[in-house]
SEROZA-295955 format. One record per residue (C-alpha): x, y, z; residue in one letter. Coordinates in steps of 0.02 Angstrom, whole numbers, padded with zeros to 5 digits, always signed. Example, Ala and Ser with C-alpha at 12.3 -4.5 7.8 and 13.67 -1.06 7.14 Angstrom:
! residues 2
+00615-00225+00390A;+00684-00053+00357S;
END
This chain:
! residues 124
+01664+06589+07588X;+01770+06578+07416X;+01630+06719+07321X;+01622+06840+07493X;+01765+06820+07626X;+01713+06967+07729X;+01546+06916+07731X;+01593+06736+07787X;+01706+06794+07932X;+01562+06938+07995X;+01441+06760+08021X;+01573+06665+08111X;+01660+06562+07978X;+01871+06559+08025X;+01933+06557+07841X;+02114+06563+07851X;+02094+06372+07960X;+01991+06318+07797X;+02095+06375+07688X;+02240+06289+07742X;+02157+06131+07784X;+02083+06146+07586X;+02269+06165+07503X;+02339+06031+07596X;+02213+05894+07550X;+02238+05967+07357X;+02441+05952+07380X;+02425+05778+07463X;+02297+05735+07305X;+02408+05795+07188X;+02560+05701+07266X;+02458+05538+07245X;+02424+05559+07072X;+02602+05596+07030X;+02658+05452+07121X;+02516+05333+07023X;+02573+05419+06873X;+02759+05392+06911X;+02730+05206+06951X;+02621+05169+06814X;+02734+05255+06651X;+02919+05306+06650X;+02938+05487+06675X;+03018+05600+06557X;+03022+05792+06517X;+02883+05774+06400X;+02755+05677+06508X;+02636+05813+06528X;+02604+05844+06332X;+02545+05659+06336X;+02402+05710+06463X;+02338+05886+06432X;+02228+05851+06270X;+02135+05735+06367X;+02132+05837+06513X;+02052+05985+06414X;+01949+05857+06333X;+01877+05785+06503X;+01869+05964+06570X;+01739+06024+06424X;+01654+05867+06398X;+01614+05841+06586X;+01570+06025+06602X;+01658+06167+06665X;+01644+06198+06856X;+01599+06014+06897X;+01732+05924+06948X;+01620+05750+06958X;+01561+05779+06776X;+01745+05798+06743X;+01816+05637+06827X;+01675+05550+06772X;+01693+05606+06602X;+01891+05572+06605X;+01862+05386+06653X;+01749+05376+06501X;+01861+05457+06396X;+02035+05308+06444X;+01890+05191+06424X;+01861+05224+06249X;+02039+05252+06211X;+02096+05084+06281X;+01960+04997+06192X;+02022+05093+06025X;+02191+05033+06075X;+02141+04843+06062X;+02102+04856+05872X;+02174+04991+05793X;+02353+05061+05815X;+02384+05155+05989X;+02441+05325+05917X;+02263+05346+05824X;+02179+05354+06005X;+02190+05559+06048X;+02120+05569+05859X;+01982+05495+05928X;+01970+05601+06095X;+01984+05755+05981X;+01864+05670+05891X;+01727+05654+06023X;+01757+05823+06074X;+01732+05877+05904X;+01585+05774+05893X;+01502+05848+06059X;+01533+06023+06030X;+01456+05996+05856X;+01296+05924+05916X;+01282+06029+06060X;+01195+06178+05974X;+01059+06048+05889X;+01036+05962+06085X;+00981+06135+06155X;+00861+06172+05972X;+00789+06010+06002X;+00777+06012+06209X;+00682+06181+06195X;+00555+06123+06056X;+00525+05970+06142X;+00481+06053+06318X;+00326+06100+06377X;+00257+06288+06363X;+00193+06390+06513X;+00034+06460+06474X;+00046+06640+06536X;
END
């Protein structure tokens, strides 16, 4: 429906009804997470500079387009920083999301050399 609306309504599909029903569940998710956020931290003008870096972070490192990979890779992400938190001093942790970024994109390139040596060949 989202890559060919005309094509979707010619087979039946009601798209405006979908639509709608799609933006409110994203408003009413949004809402929630600003209300965990507001509960959890105090909220000032600057709040969302504390979050984007690790939102970008999550974003590339769970893969564009997949919002799982993304959530999934977000968790990971406070996981690590928390831990970091316990031993070292707290403003050192988005060094080390930066870091893992850094890290991944780095040895991305080598992953794919190595993934398409290691596979098999189709004998043609």
């Amino acid at each position: 429906m989202r890559e060919d609306g005309p094509l979707a309504e010619t087979l039946g599909v009601r798209i405006l009804p979908i639509m709608l029903v799609v933006s409110g569940l994203a408003a009413a998710s949004a809402a929630v997470a600003g209300m965990v956020v507001a509960l959890k931290m105090p909220l000032s003008p600057g709040l969302p500079l504390n979050w984007i870096g690790v939102v970008v972070v999550a974003a590339l490192l769970g893969g564009l387009g997949r919002p799982l990979g993304a959530l999934v890779a977000a968790v990971v992400l406070m996981m690590i920083q928390n831990a970091w938190s316990l031993w070292f001093p707290t403003q050192w942790a988005p060094a080390v999301t930066f870091g893992l970024l850094f890290a991944f994109l780095t040895l991305q390139p080598l992953a794919r050399v190595l993934r398409e040596r290691l596979s098999p060949r189709s004998v043609s």
